[in-house]
N, C-alpha and C positions, 0 to 999 in steps of 0.2 A: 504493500500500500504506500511507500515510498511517494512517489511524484503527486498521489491524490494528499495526501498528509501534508507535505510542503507548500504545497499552494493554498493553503489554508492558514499553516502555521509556519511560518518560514526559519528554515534553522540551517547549517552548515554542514557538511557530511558526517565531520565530526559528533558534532552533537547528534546528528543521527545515529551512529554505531555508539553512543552512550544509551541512547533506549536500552538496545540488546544486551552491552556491556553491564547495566543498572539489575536487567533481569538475571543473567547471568550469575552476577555476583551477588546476590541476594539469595537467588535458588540455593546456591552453594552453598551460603552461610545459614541458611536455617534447616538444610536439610537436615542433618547429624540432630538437631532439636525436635526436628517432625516425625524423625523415626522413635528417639525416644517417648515423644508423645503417644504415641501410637502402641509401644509397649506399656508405657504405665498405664493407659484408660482403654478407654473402647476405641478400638479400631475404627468401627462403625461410626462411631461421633466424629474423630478427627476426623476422616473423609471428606463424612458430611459437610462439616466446617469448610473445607479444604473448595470442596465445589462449591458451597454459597459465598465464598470469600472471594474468588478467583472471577465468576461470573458475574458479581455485582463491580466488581473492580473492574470490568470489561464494561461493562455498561455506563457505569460514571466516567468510563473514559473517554464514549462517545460524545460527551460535554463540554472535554475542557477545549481552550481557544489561545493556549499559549506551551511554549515549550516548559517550563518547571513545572507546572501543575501533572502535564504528560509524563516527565520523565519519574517525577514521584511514585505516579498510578503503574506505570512498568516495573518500578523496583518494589513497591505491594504487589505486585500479579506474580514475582518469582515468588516472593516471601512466602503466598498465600500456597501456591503451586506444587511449593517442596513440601509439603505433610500430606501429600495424594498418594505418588509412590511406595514411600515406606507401608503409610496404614494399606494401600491397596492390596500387593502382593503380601502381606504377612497374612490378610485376612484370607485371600486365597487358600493361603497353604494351610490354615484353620481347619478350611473345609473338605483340603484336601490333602490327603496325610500317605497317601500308597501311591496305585498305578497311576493314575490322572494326575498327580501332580505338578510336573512338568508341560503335559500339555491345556491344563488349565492355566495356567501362566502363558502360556504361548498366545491363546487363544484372548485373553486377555490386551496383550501387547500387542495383536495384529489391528486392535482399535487407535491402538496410540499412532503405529505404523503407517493405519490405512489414512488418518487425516493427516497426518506430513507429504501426502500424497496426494491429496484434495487439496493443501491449504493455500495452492493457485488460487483457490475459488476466492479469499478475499480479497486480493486484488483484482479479480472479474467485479464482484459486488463493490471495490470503492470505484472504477470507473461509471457504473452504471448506475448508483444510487448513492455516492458519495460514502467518505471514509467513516462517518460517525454514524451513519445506519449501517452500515457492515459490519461495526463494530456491536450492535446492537442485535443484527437478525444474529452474530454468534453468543453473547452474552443473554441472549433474553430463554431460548433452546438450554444451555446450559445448566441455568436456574431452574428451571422445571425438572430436569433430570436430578437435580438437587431434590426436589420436591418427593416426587417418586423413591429415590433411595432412602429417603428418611424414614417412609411408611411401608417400603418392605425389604429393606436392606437388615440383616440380621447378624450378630456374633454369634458366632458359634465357639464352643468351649474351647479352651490352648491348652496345648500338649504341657506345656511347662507347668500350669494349675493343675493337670490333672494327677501330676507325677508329683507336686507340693501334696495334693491331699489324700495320696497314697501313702506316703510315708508320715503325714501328721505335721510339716513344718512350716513355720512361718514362712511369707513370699515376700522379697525387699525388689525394688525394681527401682533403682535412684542412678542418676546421670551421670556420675563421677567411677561410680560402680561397673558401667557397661562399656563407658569409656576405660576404662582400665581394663575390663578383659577383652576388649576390643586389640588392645594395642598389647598385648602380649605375643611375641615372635612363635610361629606356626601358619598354619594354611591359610586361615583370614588373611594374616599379612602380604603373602601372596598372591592373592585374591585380590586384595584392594588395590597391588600394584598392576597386577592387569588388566583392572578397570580402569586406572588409571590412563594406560599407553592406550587401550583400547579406545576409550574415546578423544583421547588427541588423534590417532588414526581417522578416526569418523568424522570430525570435527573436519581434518583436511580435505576428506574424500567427500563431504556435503559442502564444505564452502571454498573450495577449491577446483575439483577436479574437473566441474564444466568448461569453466574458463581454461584452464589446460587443455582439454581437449579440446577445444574450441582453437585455441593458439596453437597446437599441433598439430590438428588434419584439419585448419581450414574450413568447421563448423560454423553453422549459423548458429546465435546465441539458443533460442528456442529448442532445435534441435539434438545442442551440447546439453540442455538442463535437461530434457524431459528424457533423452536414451540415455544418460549418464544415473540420474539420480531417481526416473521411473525403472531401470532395470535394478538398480539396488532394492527400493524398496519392496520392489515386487518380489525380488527372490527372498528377501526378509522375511515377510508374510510366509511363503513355502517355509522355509527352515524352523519360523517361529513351532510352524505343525507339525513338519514332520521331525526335524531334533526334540521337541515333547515329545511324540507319541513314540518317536526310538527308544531315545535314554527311558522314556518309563517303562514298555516292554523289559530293557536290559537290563533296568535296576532291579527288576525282582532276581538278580539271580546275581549281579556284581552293583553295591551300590554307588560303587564310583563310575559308574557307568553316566553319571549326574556330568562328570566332568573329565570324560574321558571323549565324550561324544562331540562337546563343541571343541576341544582340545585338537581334535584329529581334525574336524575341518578350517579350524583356523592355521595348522602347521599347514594343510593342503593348498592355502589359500597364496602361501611365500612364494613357490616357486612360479605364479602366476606374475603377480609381481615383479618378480625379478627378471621376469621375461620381456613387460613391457617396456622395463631400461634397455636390455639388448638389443633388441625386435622393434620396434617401434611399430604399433598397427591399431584401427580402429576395434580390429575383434580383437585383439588380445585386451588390449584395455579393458571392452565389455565383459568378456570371459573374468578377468580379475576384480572386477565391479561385483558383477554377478555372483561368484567366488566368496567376497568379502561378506553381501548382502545375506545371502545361506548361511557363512558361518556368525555373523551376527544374530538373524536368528534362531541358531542352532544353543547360542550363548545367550539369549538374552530368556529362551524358556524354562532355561535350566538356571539364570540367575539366582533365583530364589530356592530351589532346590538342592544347591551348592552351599549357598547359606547353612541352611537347612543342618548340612554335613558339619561343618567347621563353625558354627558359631553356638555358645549356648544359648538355649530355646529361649530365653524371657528375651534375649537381645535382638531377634532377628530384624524389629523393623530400625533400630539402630543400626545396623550394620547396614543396612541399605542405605539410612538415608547417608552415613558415612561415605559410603560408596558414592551414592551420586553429587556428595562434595566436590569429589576429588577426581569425578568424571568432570565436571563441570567446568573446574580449574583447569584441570590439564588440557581439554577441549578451548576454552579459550587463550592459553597460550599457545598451542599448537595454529588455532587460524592465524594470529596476531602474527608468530616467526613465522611463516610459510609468508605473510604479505611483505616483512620485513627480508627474507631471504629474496622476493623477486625485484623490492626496489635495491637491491643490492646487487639483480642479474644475474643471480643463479639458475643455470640450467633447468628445463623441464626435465632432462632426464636425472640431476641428481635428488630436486623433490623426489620422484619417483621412487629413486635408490634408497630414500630416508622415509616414505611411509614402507618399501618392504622391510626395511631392517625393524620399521614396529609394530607391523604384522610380526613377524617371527618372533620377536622380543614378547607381544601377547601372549600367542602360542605356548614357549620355554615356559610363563609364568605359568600359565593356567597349569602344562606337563607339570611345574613342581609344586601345584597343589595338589594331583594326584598321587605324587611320590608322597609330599609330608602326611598326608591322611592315611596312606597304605602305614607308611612307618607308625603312623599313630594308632590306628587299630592294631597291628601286629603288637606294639609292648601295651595293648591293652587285656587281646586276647588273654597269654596267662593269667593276671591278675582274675580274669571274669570267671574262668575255668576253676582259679582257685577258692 
């Protein structure tokens, strides 16, 4: 909505990419808060919250008439935005504790995926009915589905309470507590750094790679966004499905199979990559788009699932929203050096060379979360036998 935005409100490029910047870093900073929200109370509530907060903040937004009031309403829109994720997928996994639970996650995320893939459409609505009713026909939809999940959105009991009132013991869920076994060295740790790279990778490959391929083979702009970043998210959607409904077939029989499954297709994904430094070609590029898109959703169904494995039960919607900190961060230093690498005229082919080395680098992390959780069930096993 760019060009419809500024002729209304007139501001400098800069202050433009401070919207995003604003959202950004706001998501980041209260995520780690909205996931412990989300462990200490009802899932259910925070959401709720989370959608009337986000959608009302969309619609006041369609009001304002100057840039500070705006950029305000985008730093409350991340604020509000970061207690969705964590309470989301935790309540998921509430409901879903065996086979389905990776592809109930999956299936979940093909919503968040399929409107990153529509969200052309509010630039169609701010040309055709200006920016502040676009901002409205999506904020006002929003709020209603607000409405709706309040009156039949449900908690269902957690694993963690169940096993407190098994053995009779008090339950403590406090911030500093979850934070601390969050940040104890083990498979989390590894976890978090490969969410990490991963989304500095994604970050390049959504706000990069069209214009690369556009300045490579010669592309019309429309053409570089919509086969570049429609064939990503479209095999996203595929992987989101079919890596759930794999890993949870395989988990009943190896349960690291949670993170053996997106492991293997993002190590698959390297050597694509590193073909389109060599090779320079419009299919390979797609092929390794396409590539990245599958093992994204291969890893993003099994997100939660992986949790699940390496983190203690009361902390899991902490560790997300931990997680999407620190995706968040690293995602926007990643676009930030990739613009600052080109005003500096670095090669298309060595960007290229520098997201395969963080494909591969995801990959190794994720492979040694599978090592450190095999090594941790194995000096568990004795103990449990004895």
């Amino acid at each position: 909505m760019r060009g419809s935005i500024i002729e209304d409100i007139p501001m400098t490029d800069a202050q433009f990419g401070m919207l995003t910047t604003a959202f950004l870093w706001f998501y980041a900073a209260a995520s780690p808060f909205g996931g412990f929200l989300a462990d200490r109370f009802s899932r259910r509530l925070v959401l709720i919250c989370s959608v009337v907060l986000w959608s009302s903040i969309t619609i006041v937004t369609a009001h304002v008439e100057s840039f500070e009031p705006f950029l305000i309403l985008r730093a409350l829109l991340g604020l509000s935005q970061a207690f969705y994720i964590p309470a989301a997928v935790a309540l998921i996994v509430d409901f879903h504790r065996g086979p389905t639970r990776a592809l109930a996650g999956g299936i979940h995320l093909t919503g968040l995926v399929f409107g990153s893939m529509i969200g052309g459409l509010g630039g169609w609505l701010a040309e055709q009915h200006g920016w502040s009713n676009a901002y409205l026909y999506i904020g006002l939809p929003n709020l209603a589905i607000a409405i709706v999940l309040f009156f039949f959105l449900r908690d269902p009991p957690r694993e963690h309470r169940e096993m407190v009132a098994a053995v009779g013991s008090a339950e403590r869920i406090r911030l500093v507590e979850a934070l601390r076994s969050l940040a104890r060295p083990g498979p989390y740790s590894y976890f978090l750094a490969c969410q990490a790279v991963q989304g500095g990778v994604s970050w390049i490959i959504i706000g990069w790679i069209p214009t690369l391929m556009r300045e490579q083979f010669a592309m019309a702009q429309s053409t570089a966004g919509f086969s570049s970043l429609g064939l990503l998210y479209g095999f996203q959607i595929t992987g989101l499905l079919i890596g759930g409904f794999w890993s949870d077939r395989w988990s009943s029989v190896n349960p690291r199979a949670r993170i053996i499954v997106p492991a293997l297709a993002v190590m698959l994904s390297t050597p694509v990559f590193l073909a389109t430094v060599w090779f320079p070609s419009i299919g390979l590029t797609l092929l390794g788009l396409g590539m990245w898109g599958l093992a994204m959703g291969f890893l993003g169904a099994n997100n939660m699932p992986i949790v699940c494995l390496v983190v203690d039960a009361r902390y899991r919607a902490t560790a997300v929203g931990v997680m999407n900190c620190f995706t968040a961060i690293s995602g926007g230093f990643a676009v930030y050096g990739i613009g600052a690498m080109r005003d500096a005229k670095v090669s298309v082919s060595s960007i290229l060379l520098l997201t395969a080395v963080g494909v591969f680098v995801c990959g190794f992390l994720l492979w040694l979360v599978n090592v450190s959780v095999k090594k941790r069930d194995a000096a568990l096993r004795p103990l449990a036998s004895a």
